[in-house]
C-alpha beads as a LAMMPS data file, in Angstrom:
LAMMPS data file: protein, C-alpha beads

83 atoms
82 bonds

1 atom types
1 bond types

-500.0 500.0 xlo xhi
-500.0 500.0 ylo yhi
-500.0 500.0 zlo zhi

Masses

1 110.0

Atoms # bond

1 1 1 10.817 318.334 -55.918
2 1 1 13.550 317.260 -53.621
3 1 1 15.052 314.510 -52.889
4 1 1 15.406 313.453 -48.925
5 1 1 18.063 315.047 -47.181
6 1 1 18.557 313.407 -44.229
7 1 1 20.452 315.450 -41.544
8 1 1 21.162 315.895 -37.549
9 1 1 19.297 318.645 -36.217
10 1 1 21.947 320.534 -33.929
11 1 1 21.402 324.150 -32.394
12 1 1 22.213 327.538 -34.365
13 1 1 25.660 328.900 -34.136
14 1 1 26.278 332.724 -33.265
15 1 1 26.761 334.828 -35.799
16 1 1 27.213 338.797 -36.975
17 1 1 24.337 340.798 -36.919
18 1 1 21.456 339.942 -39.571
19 1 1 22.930 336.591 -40.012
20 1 1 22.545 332.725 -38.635
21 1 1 24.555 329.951 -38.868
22 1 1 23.195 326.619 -39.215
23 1 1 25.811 323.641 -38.561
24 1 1 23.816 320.146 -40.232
25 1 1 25.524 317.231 -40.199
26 1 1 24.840 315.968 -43.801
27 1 1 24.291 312.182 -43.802
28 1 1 22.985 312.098 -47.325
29 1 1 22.560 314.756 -49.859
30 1 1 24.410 317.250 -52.198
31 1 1 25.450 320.663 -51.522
32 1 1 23.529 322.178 -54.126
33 1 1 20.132 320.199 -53.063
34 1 1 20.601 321.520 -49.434
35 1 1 21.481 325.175 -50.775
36 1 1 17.508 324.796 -52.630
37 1 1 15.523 323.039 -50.065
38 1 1 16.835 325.981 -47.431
39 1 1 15.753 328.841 -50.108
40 1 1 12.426 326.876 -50.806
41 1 1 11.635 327.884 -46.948
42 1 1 12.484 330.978 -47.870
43 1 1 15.999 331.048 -46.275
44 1 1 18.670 333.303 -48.099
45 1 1 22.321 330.839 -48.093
46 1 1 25.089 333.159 -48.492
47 1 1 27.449 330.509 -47.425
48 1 1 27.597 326.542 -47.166
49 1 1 30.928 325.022 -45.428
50 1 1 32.130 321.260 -45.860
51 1 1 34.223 320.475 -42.531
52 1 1 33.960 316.487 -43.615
53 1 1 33.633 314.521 -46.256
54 1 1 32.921 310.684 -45.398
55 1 1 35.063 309.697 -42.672
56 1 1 37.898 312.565 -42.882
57 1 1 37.504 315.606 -41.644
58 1 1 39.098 318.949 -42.440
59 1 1 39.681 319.456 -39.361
60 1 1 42.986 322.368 -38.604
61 1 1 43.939 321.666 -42.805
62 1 1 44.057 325.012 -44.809
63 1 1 42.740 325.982 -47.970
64 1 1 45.289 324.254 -50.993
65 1 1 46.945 322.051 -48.207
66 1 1 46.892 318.273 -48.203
67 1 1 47.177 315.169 -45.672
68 1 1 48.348 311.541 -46.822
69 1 1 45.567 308.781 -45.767
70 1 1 47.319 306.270 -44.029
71 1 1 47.287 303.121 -45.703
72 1 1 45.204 301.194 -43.354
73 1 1 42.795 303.570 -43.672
74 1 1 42.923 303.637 -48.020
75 1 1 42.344 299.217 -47.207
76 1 1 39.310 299.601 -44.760
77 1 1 37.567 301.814 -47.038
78 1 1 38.540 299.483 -50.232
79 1 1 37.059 296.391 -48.100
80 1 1 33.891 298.207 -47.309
81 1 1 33.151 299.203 -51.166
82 1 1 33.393 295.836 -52.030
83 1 1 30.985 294.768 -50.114

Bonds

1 1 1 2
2 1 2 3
3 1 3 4
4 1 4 5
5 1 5 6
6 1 6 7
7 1 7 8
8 1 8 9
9 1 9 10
10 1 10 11
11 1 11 12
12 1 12 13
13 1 13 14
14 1 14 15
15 1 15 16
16 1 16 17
17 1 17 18
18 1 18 19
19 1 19 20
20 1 20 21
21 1 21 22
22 1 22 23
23 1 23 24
24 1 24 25
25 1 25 26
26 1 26 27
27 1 27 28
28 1 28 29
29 1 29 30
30 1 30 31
31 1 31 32
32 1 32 33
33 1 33 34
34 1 34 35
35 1 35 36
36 1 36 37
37 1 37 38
38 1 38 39
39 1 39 40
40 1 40 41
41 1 41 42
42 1 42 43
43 1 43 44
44 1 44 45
45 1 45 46
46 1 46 47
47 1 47 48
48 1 48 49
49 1 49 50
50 1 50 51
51 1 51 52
52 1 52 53
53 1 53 54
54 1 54 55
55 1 55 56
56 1 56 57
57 1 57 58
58 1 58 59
59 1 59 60
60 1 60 61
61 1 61 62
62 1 62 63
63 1 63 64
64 1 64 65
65 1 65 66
66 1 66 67
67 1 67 68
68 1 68 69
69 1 69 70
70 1 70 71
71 1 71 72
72 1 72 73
73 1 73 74
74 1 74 75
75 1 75 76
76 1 76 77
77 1 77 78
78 1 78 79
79 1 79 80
80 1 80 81
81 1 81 82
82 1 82 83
């Protein structure tokens, strides 16, 4: 049994032959529950990609490069957890 995944539907993506691409926009949810609830329809994931996480995005960032938070930013999300 699953827990609800709540997501944005949003159309399929092109892809090489024999392959789709799915872009969801995750709103709750873990990688791994997504990953089972796509197999339990009978859908084969080769590959899941995280382009956000909370409010940043990956955006143009490599693989094993970073990006400072700007302060303001580090305070907003501290004022909203202690709510």
């Amino acid at each position: 049994r699953f827990r609800p995944i709540r997501a944005v539907r949003t159309p399929l993506q092109p892809a090489a032959a024999g392959h789709e691409w799915v872009r969801m926009t995750l709103v709750e949810g873990k990688t791994r529950e997504v990953r089972r609830a796509w197999q339990h329809f009978g859908f084969v994931v080769a590959r899941l990609v995280r382009d956000a996480y909370g409010p940043f995005e990956i955006g143009e960032l490599r693989p094993g490069e970073v990006e400072e938070v700007p302060r303001r930013c580090v305070a907003r999300l501290l004022r909203l957890r202690e709510r």
